[in-house]
N, C-alpha and C positions, 0 to 999 in steps of 0.2 A: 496279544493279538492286535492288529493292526486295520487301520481301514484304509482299504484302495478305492479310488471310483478311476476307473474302469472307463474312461470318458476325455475328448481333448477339447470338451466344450468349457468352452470360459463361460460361460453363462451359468452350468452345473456346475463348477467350479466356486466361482462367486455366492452361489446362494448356499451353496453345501457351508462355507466358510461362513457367510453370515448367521446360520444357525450356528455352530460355534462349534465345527468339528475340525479334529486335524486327523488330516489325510495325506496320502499320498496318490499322483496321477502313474496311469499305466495306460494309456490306449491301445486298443484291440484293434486285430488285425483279423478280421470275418468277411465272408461273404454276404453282401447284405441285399441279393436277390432274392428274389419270392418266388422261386422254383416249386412252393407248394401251392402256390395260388389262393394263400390265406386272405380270409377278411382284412380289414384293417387294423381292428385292434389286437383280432390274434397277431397279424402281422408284428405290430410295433412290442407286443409280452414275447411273442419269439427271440425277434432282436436284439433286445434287450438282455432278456437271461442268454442268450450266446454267447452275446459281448462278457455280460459277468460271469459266467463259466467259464469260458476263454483262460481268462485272467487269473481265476480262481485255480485253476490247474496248473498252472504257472508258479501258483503261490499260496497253499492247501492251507497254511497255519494264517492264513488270515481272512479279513472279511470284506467281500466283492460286490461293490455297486454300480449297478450299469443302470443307462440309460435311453430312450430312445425316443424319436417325435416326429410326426408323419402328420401329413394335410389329407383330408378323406373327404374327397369331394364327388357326392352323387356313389359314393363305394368306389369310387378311385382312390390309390394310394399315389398321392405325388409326391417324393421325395427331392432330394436336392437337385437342382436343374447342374447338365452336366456345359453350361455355356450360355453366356448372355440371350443369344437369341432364345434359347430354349428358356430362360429365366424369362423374358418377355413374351412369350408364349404362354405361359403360367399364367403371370400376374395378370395376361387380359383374360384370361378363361375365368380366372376370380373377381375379376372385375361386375362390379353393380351385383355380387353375388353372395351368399353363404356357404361358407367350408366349413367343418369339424377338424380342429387341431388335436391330434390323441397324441399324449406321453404316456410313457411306461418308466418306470424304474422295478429294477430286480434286485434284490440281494443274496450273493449266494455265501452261505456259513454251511461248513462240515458238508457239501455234498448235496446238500438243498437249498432249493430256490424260493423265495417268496417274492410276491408282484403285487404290483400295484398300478392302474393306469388310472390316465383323468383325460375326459373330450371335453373345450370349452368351444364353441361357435363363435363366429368371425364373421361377420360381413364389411363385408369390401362397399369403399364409395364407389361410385361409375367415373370408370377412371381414362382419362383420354390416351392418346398411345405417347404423347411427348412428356405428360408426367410420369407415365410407365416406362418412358427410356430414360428420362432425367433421375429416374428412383433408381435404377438399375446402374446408372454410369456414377452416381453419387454414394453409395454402399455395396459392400460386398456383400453379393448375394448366394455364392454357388455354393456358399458351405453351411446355407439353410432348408429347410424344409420347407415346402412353397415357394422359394427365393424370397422369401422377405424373412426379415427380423423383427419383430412385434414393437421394441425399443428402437429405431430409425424410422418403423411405419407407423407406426399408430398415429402421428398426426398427418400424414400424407394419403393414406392409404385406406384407412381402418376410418368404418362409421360406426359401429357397432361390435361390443364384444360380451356374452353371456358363458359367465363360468369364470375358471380359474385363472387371471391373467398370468401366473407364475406357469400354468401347465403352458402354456405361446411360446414362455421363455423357453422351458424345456424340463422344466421340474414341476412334478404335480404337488404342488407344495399344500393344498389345501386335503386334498387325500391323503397325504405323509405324515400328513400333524397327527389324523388318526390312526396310523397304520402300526403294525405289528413291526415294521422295519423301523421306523423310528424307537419303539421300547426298546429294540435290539442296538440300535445304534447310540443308544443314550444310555445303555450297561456294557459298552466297552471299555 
């Protein structure tokens, strides 16, 4: 049996590999609308186990880890800005503020799912609009969560962070040390 993640994030990627697993990548091809108008953290356990089910039916004899990471600001779900301006939209509404960053990871084996999520809080410094276009013209931001990346912001951006800096990245790494998906993924 084999492990796939389920993910085309280099970030998941990298940390998966620094815990010392070998894998292979399949990116999932889902709708990742909120047609049910879930919460935020149901939102990002949805997501998540889709993308690994997805994948998982694609590929039944083996074992599917998906991923997922959403900004939940005031119970808004911001996801990836679909355009700079919209990406500087964001980062001033975060601006001199606090957000909850929620990841999730799922693993599906034989037809069931187990989950895991992690919220670490974020505040933002009071951020003027020319460092917030200079951050935005200096990093790729569309293919993040909030338009930033915790590793090009945190000295730009970030005054403050409580909780698990691995879950920013996109891996709830401090929940997974204890999690029932790590037992499973470390008797493969």
């Amino acid at each position: 049996m084999d492990l796939i993640l389920a993910s085309s994030s280099p970030r998941r990627k990298r940390i998966l590999t620094e815990l010392g697993y070998n894998f292979k990548c399949i990116s999932p091809d889902i709708d990742e609308s909120n047609i049910d108008n879930l919460k935020p953290i149901n939102y990002v356990l949805n997501i998540s186990e889709n993308k690994a089910s997805y994948i998982w039916n694609r590929n039944k004899k083996n074992c599917v880890l998906a991923g997922d990471t959403i900004v939940d600001f005031n119970n808004e779900i911001i996801g990836k800005p679909s355009s700079q301006s919209e990406a500087f939209k964001i980062i001033k509404k975060l601006s001199n503020q606090t957000h909850s960053v929620i990841s999730g990871l799922s693993l599906f084996l034989d037809g069931e799912a187990i989950n895991i999520f992690d919220k670490t809080d974020v505040t933002f410094k009071k951020l003027s609009e020319p460092v917030i276009e200079n951050y935005i013209e200096s990093f790729d931001v569309l293919d993040k969560a909030g338009a930033y990346n915790i590793e090009d912001a945190e000295n730009i951006l970030i005054k403050h962070i409580d909780g698990c800096y691995n879950n920013i990245v996109g891996f709830p790494l401090k929940k997974f040390e204890m999690s029932k998906i790590k037992k499973i993924l470390d008797n493969l």
